[in-house]
TIMILO-378289 format. One record per residue: x negated, y, z negated of N, C-alpha, C, CB in turn; residue in one letter. Coordinates in steps of 0.1 Angstrom, whole numbers, plus 5000, padded with zeros to 4 digits. Glycine has a CB too. Layout:
XYZXYZXYZXYZA/...
! end
This chain:
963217150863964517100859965417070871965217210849X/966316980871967016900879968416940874966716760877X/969416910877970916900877971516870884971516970874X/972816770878973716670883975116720873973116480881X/975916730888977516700881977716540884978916810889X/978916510870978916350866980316340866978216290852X/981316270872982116230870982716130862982116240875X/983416170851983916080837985016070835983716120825X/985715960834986715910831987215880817986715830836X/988215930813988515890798988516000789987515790792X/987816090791987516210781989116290780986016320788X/989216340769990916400766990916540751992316210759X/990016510749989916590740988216660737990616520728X/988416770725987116810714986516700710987416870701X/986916620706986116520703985316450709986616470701X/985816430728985416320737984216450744987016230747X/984116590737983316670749982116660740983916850754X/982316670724981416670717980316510719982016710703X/981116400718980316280719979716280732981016170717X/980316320744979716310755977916420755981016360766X/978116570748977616630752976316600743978216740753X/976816550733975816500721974616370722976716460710X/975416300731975116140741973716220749976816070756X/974116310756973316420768972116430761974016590772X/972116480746971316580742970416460734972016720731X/971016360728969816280723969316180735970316190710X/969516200747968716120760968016230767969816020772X/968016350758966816430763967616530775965416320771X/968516570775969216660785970316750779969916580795X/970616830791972016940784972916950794971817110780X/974216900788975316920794976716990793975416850795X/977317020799978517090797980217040804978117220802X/980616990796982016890798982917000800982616770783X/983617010813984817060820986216970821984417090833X/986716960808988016850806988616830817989016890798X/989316930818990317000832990216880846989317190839X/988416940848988316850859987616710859987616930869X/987316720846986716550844985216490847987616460855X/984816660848983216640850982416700841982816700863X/980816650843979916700831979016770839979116580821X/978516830837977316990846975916940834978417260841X/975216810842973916770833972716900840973316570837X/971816910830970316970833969316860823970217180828X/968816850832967516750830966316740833967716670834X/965416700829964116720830963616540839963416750811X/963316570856963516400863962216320858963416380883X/961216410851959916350847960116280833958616460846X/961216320827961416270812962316120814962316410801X/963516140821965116070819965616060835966316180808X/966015950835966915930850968215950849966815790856X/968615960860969815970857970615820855970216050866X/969615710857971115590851970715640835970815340854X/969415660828969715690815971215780807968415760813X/970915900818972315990813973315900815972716130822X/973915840827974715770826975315640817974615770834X/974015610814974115510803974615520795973215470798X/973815690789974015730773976115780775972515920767X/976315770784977715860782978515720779978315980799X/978115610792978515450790978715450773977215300797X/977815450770977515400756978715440749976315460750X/978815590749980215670742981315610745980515810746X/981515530756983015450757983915530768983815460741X/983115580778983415630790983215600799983115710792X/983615600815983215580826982415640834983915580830X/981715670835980415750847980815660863978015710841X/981915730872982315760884981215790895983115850883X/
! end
């Protein structure tokens, strides 16, 4: 297992931690959204998912990956 902190722009609420963390989990990873500081704490598997995938999947949600 691998891990990356991600920096995200845009996120402000429960709502924006659940889509982000949910984004994580169906591209095959787990993460954990720190509002406060605007970052995500990914764990990942590098043989399954890359990391532009994670970053993609967060793109997707309507966020910035910094």
């Amino acid at each position: 297992m691998s891990s990356i902190t991600l920096n995200v722009k845009g996120m402000s609420c429960e709502h924006c931690v659940k889509a982000v963390e949910g984004a994580l989990q169906e591209a095959g990873a787990s993460g954990k959204v720190n509002l406060a500081s605007g970052t995500v704490d990914v764990n990942y598997d590098e043989s399954k998912v890359s990391v532009d995938k994670l970053k993609e999947a967060i793109e997707d949600q309507g966020y910035d990956v910094v």
